[in-house]
Every structure is written in structure tokens, then in C-alpha cells.
C-alpha positions as CSV (number, residue, x, y, z in Angstrom):
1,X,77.1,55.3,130.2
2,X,78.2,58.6,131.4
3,X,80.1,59.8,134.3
4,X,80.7,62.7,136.6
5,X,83.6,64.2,138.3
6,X,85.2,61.0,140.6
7,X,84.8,61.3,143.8
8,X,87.7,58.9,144.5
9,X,90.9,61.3,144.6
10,X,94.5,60.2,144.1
11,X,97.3,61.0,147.2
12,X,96.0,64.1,148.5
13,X,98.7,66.3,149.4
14,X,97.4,66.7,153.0
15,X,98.5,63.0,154.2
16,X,102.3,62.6,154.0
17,X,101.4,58.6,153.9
18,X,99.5,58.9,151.3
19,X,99.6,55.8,148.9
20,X,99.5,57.4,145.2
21,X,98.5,54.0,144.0
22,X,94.9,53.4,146.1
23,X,92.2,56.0,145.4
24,X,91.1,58.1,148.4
25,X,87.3,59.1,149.2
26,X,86.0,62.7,150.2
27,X,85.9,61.6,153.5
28,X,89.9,60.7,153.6
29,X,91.3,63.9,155.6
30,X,88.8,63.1,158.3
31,X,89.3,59.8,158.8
32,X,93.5,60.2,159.2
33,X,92.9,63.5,161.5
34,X,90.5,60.9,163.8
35,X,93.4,58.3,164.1
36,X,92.2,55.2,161.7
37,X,94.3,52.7,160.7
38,X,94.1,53.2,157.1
39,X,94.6,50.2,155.0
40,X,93.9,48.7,151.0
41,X,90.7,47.8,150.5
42,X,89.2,47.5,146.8
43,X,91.4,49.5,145.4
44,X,91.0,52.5,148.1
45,X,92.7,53.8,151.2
46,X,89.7,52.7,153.2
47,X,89.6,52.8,157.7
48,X,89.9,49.6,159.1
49,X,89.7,50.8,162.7
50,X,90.0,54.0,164.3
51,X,91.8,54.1,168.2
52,X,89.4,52.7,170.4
53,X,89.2,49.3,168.8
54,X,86.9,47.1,166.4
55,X,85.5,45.7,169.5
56,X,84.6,48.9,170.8
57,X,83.3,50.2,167.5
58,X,81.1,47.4,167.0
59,X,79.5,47.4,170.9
60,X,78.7,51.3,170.5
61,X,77.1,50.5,167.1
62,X,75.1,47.6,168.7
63,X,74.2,50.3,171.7
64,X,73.9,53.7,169.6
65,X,75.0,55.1,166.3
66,X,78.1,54.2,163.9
67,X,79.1,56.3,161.1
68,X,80.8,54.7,158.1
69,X,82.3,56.0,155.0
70,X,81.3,53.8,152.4
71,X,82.3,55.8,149.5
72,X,84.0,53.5,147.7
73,X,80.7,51.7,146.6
74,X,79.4,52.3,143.5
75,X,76.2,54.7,142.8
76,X,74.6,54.9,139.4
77,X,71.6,55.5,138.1
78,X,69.4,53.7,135.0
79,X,67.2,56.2,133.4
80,X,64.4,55.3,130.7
81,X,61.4,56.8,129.6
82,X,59.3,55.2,131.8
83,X,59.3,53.1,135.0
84,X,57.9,50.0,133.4
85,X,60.7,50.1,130.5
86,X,63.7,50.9,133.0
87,X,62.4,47.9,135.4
88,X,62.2,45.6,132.5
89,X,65.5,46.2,131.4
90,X,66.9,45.5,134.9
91,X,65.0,42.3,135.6
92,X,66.4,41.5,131.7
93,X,69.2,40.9,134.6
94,X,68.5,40.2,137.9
95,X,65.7,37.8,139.8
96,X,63.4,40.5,141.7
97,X,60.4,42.2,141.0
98,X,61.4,45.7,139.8
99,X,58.4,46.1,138.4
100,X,55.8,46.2,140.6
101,X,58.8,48.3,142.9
102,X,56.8,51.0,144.8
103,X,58.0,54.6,144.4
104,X,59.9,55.2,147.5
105,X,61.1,51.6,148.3
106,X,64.1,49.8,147.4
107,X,65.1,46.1,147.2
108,X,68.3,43.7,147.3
109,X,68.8,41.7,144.4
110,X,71.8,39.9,142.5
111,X,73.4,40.6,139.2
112,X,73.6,37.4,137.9
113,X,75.5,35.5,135.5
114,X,74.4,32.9,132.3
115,X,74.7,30.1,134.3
116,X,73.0,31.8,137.5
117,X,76.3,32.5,139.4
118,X,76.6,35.8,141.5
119,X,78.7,38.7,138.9
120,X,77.5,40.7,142.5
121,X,74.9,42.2,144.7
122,X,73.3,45.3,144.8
123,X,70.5,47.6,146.2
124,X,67.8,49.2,143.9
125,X,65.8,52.0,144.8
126,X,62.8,53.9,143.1
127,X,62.4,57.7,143.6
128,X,59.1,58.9,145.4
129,X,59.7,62.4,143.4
130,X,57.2,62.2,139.9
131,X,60.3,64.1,138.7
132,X,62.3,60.9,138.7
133,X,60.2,59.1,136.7
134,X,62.0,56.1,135.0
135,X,65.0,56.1,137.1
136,X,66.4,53.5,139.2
137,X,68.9,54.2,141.7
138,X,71.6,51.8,141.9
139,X,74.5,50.3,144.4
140,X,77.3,47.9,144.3
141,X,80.2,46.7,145.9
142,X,83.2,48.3,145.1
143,X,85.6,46.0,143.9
144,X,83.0,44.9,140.9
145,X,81.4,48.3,140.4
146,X,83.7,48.9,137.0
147,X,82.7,45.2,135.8
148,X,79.0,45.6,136.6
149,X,78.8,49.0,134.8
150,X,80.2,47.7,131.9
151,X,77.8,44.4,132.3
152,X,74.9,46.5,132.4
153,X,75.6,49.1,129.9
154,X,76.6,46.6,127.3
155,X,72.8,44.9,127.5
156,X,70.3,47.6,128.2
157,X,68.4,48.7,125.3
158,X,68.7,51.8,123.1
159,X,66.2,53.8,125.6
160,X,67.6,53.2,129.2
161,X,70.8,54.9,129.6
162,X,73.0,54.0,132.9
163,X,74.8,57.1,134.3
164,X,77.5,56.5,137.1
165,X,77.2,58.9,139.5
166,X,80.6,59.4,140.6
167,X,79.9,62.8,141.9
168,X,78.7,61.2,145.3
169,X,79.4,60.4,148.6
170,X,77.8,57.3,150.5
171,X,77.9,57.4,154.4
172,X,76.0,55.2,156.6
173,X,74.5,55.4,160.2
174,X,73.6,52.3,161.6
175,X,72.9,51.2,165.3
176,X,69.7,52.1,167.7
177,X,70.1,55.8,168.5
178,X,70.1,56.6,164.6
179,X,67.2,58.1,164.1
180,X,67.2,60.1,167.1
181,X,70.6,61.8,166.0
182,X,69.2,62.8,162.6
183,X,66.2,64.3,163.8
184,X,68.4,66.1,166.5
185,X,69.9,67.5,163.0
186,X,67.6,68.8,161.4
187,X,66.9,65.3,159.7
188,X,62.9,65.3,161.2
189,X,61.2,63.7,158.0
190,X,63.0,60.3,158.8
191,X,61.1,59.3,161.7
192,X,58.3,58.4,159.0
193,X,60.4,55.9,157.3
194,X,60.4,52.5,157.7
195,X,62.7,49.5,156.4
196,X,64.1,49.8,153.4
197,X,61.9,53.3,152.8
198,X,63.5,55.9,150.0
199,X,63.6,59.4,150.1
200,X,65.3,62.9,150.6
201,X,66.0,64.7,154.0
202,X,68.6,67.5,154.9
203,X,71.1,67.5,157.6
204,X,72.7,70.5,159.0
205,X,71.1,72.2,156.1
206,X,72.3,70.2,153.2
207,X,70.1,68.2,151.5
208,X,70.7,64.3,150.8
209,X,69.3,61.4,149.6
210,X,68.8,58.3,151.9
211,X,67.4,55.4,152.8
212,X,66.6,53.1,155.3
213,X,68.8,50.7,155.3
214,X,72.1,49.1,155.8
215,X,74.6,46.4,156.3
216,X,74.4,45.3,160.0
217,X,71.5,43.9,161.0
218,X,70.3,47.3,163.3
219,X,67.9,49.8,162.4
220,X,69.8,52.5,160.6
221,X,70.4,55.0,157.0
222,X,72.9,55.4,154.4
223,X,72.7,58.5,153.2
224,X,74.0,59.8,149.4
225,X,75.3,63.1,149.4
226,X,77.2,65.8,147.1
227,X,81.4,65.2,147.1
228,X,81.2,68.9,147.7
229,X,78.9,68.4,151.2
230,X,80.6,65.0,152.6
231,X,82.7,66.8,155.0
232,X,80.0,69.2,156.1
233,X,77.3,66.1,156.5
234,X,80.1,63.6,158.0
235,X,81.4,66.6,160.8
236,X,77.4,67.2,161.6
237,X,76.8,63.8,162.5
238,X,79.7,63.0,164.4
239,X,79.3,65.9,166.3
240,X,76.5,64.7,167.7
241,X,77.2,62.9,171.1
242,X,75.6,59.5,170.4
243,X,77.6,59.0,166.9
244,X,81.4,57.8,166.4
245,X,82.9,56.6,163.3
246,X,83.7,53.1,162.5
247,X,86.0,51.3,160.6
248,X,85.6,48.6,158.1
249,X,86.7,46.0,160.7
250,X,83.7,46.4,162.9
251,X,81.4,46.5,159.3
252,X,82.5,43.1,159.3
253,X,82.1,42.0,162.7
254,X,78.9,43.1,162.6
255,X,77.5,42.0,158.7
256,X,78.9,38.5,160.1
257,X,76.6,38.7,162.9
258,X,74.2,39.6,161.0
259,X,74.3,36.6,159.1
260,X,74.6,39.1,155.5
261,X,76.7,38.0,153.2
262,X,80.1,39.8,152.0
263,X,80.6,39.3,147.8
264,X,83.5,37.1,147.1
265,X,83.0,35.2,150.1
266,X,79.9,34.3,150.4
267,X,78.9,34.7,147.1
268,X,80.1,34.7,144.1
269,X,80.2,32.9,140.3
270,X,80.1,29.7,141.4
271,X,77.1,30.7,144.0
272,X,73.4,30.7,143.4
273,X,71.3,32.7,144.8
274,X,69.3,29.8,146.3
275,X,72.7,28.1,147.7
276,X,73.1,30.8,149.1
277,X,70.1,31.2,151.2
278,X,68.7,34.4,149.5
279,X,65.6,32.8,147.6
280,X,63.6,35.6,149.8
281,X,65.0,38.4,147.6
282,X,63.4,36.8,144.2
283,X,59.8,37.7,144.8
284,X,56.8,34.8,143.5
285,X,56.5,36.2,139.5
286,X,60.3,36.3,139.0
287,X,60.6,32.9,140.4
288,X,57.7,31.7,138.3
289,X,58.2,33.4,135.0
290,X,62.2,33.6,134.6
291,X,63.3,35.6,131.9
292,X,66.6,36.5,133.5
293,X,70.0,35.1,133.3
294,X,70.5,31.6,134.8
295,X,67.1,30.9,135.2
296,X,67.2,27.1,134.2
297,X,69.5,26.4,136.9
298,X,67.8,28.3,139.2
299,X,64.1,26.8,138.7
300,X,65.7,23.4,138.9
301,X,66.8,24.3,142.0
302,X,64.0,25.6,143.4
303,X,62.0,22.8,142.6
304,X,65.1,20.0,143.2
305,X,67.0,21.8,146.0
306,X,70.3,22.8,145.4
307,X,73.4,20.4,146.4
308,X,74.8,23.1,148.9
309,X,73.4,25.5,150.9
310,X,75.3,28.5,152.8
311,X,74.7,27.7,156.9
312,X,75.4,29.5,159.9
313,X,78.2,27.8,162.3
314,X,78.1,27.9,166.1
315,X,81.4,26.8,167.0
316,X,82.7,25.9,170.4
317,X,85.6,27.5,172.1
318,X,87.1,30.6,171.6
319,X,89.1,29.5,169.0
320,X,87.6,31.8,165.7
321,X,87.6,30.0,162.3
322,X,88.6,32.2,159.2
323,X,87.4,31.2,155.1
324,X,89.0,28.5,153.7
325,X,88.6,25.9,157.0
326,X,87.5,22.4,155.3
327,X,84.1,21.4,156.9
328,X,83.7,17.9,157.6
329,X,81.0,15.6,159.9
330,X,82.3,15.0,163.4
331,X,84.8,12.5,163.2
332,X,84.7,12.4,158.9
333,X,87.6,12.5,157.0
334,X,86.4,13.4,154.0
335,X,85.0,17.5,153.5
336,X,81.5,18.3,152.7
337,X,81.9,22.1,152.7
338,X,83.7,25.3,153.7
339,X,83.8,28.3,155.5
340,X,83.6,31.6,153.9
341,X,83.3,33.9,156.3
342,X,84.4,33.7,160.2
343,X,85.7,35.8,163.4
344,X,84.8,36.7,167.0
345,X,81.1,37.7,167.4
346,X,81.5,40.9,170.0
347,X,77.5,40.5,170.5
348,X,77.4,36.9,170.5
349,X,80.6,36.3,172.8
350,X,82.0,33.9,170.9
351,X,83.3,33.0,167.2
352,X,81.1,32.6,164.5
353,X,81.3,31.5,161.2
354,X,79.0,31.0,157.5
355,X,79.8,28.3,155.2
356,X,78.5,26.0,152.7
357,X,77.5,22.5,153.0
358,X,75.9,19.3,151.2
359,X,72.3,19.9,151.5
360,X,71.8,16.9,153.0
361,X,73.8,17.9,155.8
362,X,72.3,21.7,156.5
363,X,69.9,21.1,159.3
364,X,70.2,23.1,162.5
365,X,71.9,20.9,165.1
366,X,74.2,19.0,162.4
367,X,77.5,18.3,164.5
368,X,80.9,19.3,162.3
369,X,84.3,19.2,162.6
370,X,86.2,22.9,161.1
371,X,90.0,21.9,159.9
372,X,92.1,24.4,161.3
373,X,95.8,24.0,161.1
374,X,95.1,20.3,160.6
375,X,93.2,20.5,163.9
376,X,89.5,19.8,164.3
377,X,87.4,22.5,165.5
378,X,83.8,21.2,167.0
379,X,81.0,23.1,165.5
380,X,77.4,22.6,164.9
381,X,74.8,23.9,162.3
382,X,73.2,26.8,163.5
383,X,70.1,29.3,162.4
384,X,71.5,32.8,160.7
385,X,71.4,35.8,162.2
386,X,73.5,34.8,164.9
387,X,72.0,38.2,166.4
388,X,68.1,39.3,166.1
389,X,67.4,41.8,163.2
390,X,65.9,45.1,164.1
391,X,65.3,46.8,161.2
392,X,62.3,49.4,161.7
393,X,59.5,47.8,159.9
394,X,56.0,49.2,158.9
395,X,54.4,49.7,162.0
396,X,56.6,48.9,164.4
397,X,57.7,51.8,166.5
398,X,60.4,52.2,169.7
């Protein structure tokens, strides 16, 4: 395992509030000239909101284009002599087909743990370019990237190498007028990609990786650039009149929406990946053949069903419901789950909430009660996303 320059910076010199104890991304300066509430957040002075409000932020990324700093996650790349060997020694560790990965194309997956629990989740992506050959482009959340770099390293095999690439930026434009403001910058080559699509693109002249992709449930990029060219890319889109930056609050609001999870939430060691709804992201010859970590417990759940299962919860009221409420049947006194994630839905005009129940109690239309403040809270089992996808898929145009 090797690493480059950090692109995480200590107090710079240029914010008088600096905290010399959190780690600031290239993107910092901007953010505190803009007006964000900067707050702690994995370890980094991260933007929680800038002045015209999480609820603002998250309707203009419903209606046109958010920009988020998302530097803090971790990038890193595996590199082996071949695709096949590289892919083997990832599914050595997760449950999706890496294998039969087409060049250009990326995939969610789960790092996973002996006894199946979630160590955390991450995105892998496969270079188009011939040049790339037996490299796997990897992300992962922040506050687990040092533990899942050390995971990895420790059990890949002599010939695939992991290299952290710490000399990046990660930036991501999400919401419906996306596209349009990347091919307004020079960006034209990404109105051929489709969902979850890989490739390379410049904007404002600088060339960057990206992908089709993201974390709130609209059609949208995140885009991996040089330290050196953050500013210059960052200060090119939101220039453009249909782009304003967002702050991790709205991220939330809308991943919640979404119905995506957020790791340590709504996943984590004690989670499955079937508990937790994502079965979809372990494609048929993973589930059938195993050979990755936790695999007993995950056939038998698969073929058993598991005894919980991660729901969606429509609550009544206004009242929003945060992790940690008790679920229990309408009118029960004794708990059959809990809520892990929960706010105010800006889309959905009311609060909504994930959570995990006893299987037998999962189906849509199951009435609850959410313990809040020793008060029940009337909810009822609901279908996630709590908002429509609209991801660009393959063939689908505007």
C-alpha cells in the first residue's frame, strides 16, 4: 500500500477559525468565503450548510444542479497484472461480480466481515482506457477509509498492490440540470453516459475522471480530480448559473429520501447485506458460488430469510423521528426494531424515516408505533425510495 501527497490539509492559515485538530479538504477556502457552517464530520472540517438553508439546498438539487465537496472519502486504486487476477482478489472480499465488471462500468458493493456484517460500503469502477488494465478504482466512506485500507492490504495477494490515492479531489454534481452544465463546460463527452457509466472528461480545460453516479437518488456525476485543479474545477461549475453548492445537511436529506443507506446507521457489523435490503447489489454467481467472507450466513439467509429487514417508515404528523426511536406494533409494548435513520423529507413534505424490523412484521402497510420521548409516534411500513429514482439509464433520454 502506497500513498501520495494528502489532500486533507491541517488549519490552513487563511481561516482564523480554523480547527488544527480536524483535517481540511482542497476545497476548504471556498467553502468559508461562500458562508457554510463548517462543522466536524469524520475527522474533517466538512459544510453542513451554506446561507440559504438545507431546505433550500436540497429543493434546488431536486430542481437543478448541487455541487458537493466530498473530499473526505477515500479513493484508491487495486492494481494487478490482469483484470481477472485484480477482480478475484476483491470478490476474495466482497459479494458482487467484479469479474465479469465491464470496462467503463462501476458497481456498489460491501466490504464484508467473517461473520457477513458490513466493515463498509464502497463503489468499484473499471477503466475503459486498455492502459488501465488490471486496475480497479475504489471509494469509501470516510470515517472507515484508514480501517478498510488496512483490511484490504493485509489480504490481497503478492501481485495486486492497493495504492491510496490521496492526491485527489472528489466533487459531485447531482440534480436534473447536471448534464446540461457540464456540457455548457466543455464537459460534451458526458451526454453519452449512462448510470453508473466510467470515464474521463475535461471541464474548463482540466481533465478529470468521473462517473455517473451519486448519492441522491437524481441523475448526476462525481467527478475525481487533481488536489492541484479542485479549485479551478469547483469555481467552473459553480459559476455556471444552474449550480450552487450544498452542504452535508441537504446530502442527508436527500440520501434519506432516496431511501440509500448512510454507513453506521444503516449499516454496519451487525448488518447483513440482505437485512439490509441490498441483495440486488450481489449479482446471481456471487450469490450462488460464495467464496467471500460471511457467506454461510448469508446463503442461509437467502434461502431462510433473515430475522430483520431495513423498511421505509411513513410516519404521520409533522413530528420527525431521529435513530435510536424503539419501533413497536401499534398499541405493543414490547420493541420489534429501530430507527436508524430519520428527518423532514423537503420532497416528500413530511418526516421520514428507515429502520429495521422482525421480518415477520416488514410488509408495506404494517401499522407501528415510533417511541419518542416516551411518546408514541403513529407510523406505518412503507416502500423505499420515499421519492422516484431518476438515474439516466441505458436508453432512456430527457
Amino acid at each position: 500500500m502506497s500513498a501520495a501527497t494528502d489532500t486533507a490539509s491541517h488549519a490552513p492559515a487563511s481561516d482564523p477559525h480554523a480547527d488544527a485538530d480536524l483535517l481540511y479538504t482542497p476545497l476548504h477556502d471556498r467553502h468559508v468565503a461562500a458562508g457554510a457552517r463548517i462543522v466536524p464530520f469524520a475527522g474533517y472540517a466538512m459544510p453542513v450548510q451554506y446561507p440559504q438553508g438545507i431546505l433550500a439546498e436540497h429543493k434546488w438539487t431536486r430542481e437543478k444542479a448541487g455541487l458537493f465537496d466530498v473530499s473526505h472519502m477515500g479513493q484508491a486504486v487495486l492494481v494487478g497484472p490482469d483484470h481477472a487476477t485484480t477482480a478475484l482478489a476483491l470478490e476474495a472480499l466482497i459479494p458482487a461480480d467484479i469479474l465479469n465488471l465491464a470496462p467503463g462500468k462501476q458497481r456498489y458493493s460491501q466490504l464484508l466481515a467473517d461473520d457477513g456484517g458490513i466493515l463498509d460500503d464502497l463503489m468499484v469502477a473499471r477503466s475503459a482506457d486498455p492502459a488501465d488494465e488490471g486496475g480497479l478504482m475504489l471509494i469509501v466512506n470516510a470515517a472507515c477509509k484508514a480501517a478498510d485500507y488496512a483490511h484490504i492490504a493485509a489480504r490481497l495477494p503478492g501481485n495486486v498492490k492497493l495504492h491510496v490515492a490521496d492526491d485527489r479531489a472528489l466533487i459531485a454534481l447531482q440534480g436534473p440540470a447536471s448534464e446540461a452544465a457540464l456540457v455548457d463546460l466543455g464537459a460534451t463527452s458526458v451526454a453519452a453516459m449512462t448510470f453508473m457509466d466510467v470515464g474521463t472528461t475535461t471541464i474548463a480545460g482540466i481533465e478529470v475522471g468521473i462517473t455517473r453516479s451519486g448519492y441522491t437518488g437524481e441523475d448526476g456525476f462525481e467527478i475525481s480530480v487533481s488536489a492541484d485543479h479542485a479549485v479551478a474545477v469547483w469555481d467552473a461549475l459553480v459559476g455556471h448559473p444552474d449550480v450552487e453548492p450544498i452542504g452535508l445537511g441537504a446530502r442527508d436529506s436527500l440520501r434519506l429520501e432516496a431511501g440509500l443507506c448512510l454507513y453506521g446507521h444503516d449499516i454496519d457489523t451487525s448488518t447483513s447485506p440482505v437485512e439490509a435490503g441490498l441483495v440486488w447489489s450481489m449479482q446471481k454467481r456471487r450469490r450462488e458460488e460464495g467464496g467471500f467472507p460471511g457467506y454461510e450466513r448469508i446463503a442461509r439467509e437467502l434461502r431462510d430469510g433473515p430475522s430483520r429487514l431495513r423498511v421505509g417508515l411513513k410516519i404521520d404528523g409533522r413530528m420527525p423521528v431521529r435513530e435510536g426511536a424503539p419501533i413497536h406494533l401499534r398499541g405493543a409494548a414490547e420493541p420489534i426494531g429501530i430507527v436508524t435513520s430519520g428527518g423532514f423529507g423537503p420532497s416528500v413534505g413530511a418526516p421520514v424515516a428507515m429502520g429495521y424490523v422482525t421480518r415477520s412484521h416488514s410488509a408495506i402497510g404494517t401499522e407501528l408505533d415510533l417511541i419518542v420521548r416516551g411518546k408514541a409516534v403513529a407510523a406505518t411500513v412503507t416502500a423505499l425510495p420515499f421519492v422516484p429514482a431518476r438515474f439516466r439509464r441505458a436508453g432512456a433520454r430527457a
